[in-house]
C-alpha positions, 0 to 999 in steps of 0.5 A, a space after each residue: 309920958 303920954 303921946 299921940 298915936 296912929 292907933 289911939 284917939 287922944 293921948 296914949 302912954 308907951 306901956 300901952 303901946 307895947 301892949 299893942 305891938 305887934 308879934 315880931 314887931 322890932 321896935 316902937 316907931 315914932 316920927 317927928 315935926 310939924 303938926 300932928 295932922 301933917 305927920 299923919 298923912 305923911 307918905 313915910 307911914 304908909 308902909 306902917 298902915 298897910 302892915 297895921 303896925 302903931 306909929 307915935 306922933 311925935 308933934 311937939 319939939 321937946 319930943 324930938 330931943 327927948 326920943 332923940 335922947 332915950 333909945 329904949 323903953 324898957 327893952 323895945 327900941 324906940 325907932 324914927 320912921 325917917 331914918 333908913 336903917 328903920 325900913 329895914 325891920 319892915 322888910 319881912 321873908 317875901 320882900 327878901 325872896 323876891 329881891 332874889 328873884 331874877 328879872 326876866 
């Protein structure tokens, strides 16, 4: 399977990506919908760019119910940026200490 990506120019394929993770990375990210330009600039991966971590662009509709239906690949899961329970793997030890923190 080949798809377009934050961090390829062109097509990239899913052993390549894996090969791109980054250390401690808990899945491969993906969004989907609209076109490839939009999904670009969307401001649900701006988390993902500042923390340099490779995002699928998924463009075309047969990739969302295909990546709807497969959850892994191989033994890395594959996430939706848009879902809630996905920013939590973005969540890293400074993030949690300073929610602790009280405010003055």
């Amino acid at each position: 399977m080949r798809v377009k990506s934050t961090k390829a120019d062109g097509w990239t394929n899913l052993a390549d990506v894996k090969s791109r993770m980054k250390e401690g990375q808990k899945g491969i990210y993906y969004i989907t919908g609209g076109q490839a330009e939009v999904l670009r600039s969307s401001p649900l991966l701006e988390i993902y760019r500042k923390k340099d971590m490779e995002v699928l662009i998924l463009d075309d509709d047969f990739d969302e119910i295909v990546f709807g239906a497969v959850d892994k690949y191989q033994d890395i899961e594959l996430k939706a940026v848009n879902k809630s329970s996905t920013g939590d793997d973005l969540k890293d030890e400074s993030d949690s200490a300073a929610k602790e923190r009280p405010r003055n």
